[in-house]
C-alpha positions in Angstrom: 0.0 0.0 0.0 1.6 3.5 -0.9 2.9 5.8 2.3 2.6 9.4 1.8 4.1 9.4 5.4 6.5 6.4 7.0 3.2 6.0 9.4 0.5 6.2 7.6 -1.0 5.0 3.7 -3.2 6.9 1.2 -6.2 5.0 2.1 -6.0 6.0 5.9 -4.7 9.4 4.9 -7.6 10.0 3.1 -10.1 8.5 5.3 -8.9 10.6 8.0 -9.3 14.4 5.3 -13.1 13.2 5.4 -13.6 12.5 8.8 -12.0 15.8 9.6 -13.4 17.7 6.6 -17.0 16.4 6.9 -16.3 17.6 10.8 -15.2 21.0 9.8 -17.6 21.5 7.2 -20.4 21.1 8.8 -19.6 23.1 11.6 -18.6 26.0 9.2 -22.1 25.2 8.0 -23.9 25.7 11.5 -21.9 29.1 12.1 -23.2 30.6 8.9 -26.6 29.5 8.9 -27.8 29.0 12.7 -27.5 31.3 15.5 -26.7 30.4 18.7 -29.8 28.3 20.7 -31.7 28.6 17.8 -33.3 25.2 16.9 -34.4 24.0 13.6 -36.9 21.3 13.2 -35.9 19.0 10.8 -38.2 15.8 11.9 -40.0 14.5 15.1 -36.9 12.8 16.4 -33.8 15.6 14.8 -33.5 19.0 15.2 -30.2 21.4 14.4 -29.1 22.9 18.1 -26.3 25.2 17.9 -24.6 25.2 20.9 -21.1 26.4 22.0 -20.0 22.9 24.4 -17.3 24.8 27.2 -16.9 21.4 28.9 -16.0 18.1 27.8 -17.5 15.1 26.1 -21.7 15.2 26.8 -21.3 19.0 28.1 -19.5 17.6 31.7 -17.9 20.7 33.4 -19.1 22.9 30.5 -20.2 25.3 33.4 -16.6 26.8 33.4 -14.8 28.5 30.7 -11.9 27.0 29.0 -9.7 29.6 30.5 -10.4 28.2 34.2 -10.2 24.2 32.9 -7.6 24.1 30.8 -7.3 20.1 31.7 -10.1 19.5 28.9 -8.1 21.0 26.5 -4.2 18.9 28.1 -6.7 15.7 28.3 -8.0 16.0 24.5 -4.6 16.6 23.6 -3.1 13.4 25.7 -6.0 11.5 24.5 -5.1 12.7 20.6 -1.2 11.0 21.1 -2.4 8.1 22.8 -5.1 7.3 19.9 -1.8 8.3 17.1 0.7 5.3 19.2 -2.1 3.2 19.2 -2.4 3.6 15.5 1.1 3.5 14.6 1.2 -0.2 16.7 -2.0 -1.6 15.3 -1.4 -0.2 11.2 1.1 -3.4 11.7 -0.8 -5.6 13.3 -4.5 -5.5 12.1 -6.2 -3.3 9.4 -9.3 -3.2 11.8 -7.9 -1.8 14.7 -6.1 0.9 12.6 -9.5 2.2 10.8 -11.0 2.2 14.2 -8.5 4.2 15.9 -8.8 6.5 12.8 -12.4 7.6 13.7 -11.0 8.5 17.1 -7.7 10.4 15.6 -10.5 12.3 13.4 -13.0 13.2 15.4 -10.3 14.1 18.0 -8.3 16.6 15.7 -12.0 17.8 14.7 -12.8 18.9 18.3 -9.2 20.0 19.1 -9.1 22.4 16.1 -12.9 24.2 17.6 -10.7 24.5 20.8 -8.1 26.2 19.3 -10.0 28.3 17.2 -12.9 28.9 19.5 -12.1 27.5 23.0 -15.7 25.9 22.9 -16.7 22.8 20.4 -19.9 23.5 18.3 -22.3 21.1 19.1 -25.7 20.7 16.6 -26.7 17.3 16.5 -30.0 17.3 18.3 -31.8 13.8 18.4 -35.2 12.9 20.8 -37.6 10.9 21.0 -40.8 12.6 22.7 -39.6 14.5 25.4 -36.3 12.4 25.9 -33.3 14.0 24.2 -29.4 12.9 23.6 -26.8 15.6 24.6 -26.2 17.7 21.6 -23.3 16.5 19.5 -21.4 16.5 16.5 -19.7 14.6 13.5 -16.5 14.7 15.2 -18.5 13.2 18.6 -19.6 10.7 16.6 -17.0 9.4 14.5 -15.4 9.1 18.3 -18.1 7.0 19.5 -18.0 4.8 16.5 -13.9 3.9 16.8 -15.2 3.7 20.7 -18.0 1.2 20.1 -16.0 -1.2 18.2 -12.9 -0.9 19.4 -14.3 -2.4 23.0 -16.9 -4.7 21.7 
């Protein structure tokens, strides 16, 4: 398989642009088109939410400002190099493991670059069911869940 780097191939190169692009993208989307807590009702079950996420994964600590808990922002960047070693050790070992820990590398370089450029994630993602409703999340969120999911099934 052709490198475009000693660590990683075209195919997981490129699978990695669209998680990130798709991520970015859509988000760019939201900021142009939505205004902040302003909801759009797409079905009975899916709404856009635009919300600005302070804390960390599902809105925990997102009561305090970045500036005060800068820990979310060491502990997605620890959790980012951890998921890039993991890679590096499974590309060798299994194709499976590598693709999952992809989604995680993705999604994770997706909500570290809103950090940076924000210090908040943009959350929109805004599923229920009757009066029962997910956190608010993103593409980045779940391309994490996904590598997640099957990594630990």
């Amino acid at each position: 398989m052709k490198k475009i780097f000693s660590f990683i191939s075209l195919k997981n190169f490129i699978l990695l642009s669209i998680i990130v692009s798709l991520d970015f993208f859509s988000k760019q989307w939201i900021i142009n088109n939505c205004s902040l807590l302003e909801t759009t009702y797409i079905t009975y079950y899916f709404n856009i939410l635009r919300i600005h996420n302070y804390g960390s994964a599902f809105g925990f600590l997102s009561k305090y400002h970045l500036s005060q808990n800068w820990f979310i922002f060491f502990t997605i960047f620890i959790v980012l190099l951890v998921s890039i070693q993991f890679f590096c050790f499974f590309k060798r070992k299994e194709e499976f493991y590598s693709t999952l820990y992809l989604f995680i590398v993705g999604g994770s370089i997706g909500n570290l670059l809103d950090r940076i450029n924000y210090g908040y994630v943009i959350d929109f993602i805004d599923l229920h069911l009757f009066d029962w409703h997910t956190c608010t999340f993103n593409i980045a969120d779940v391309s994490i869940f996904i590598g997640s999911t099957f990594l630990f099934m």
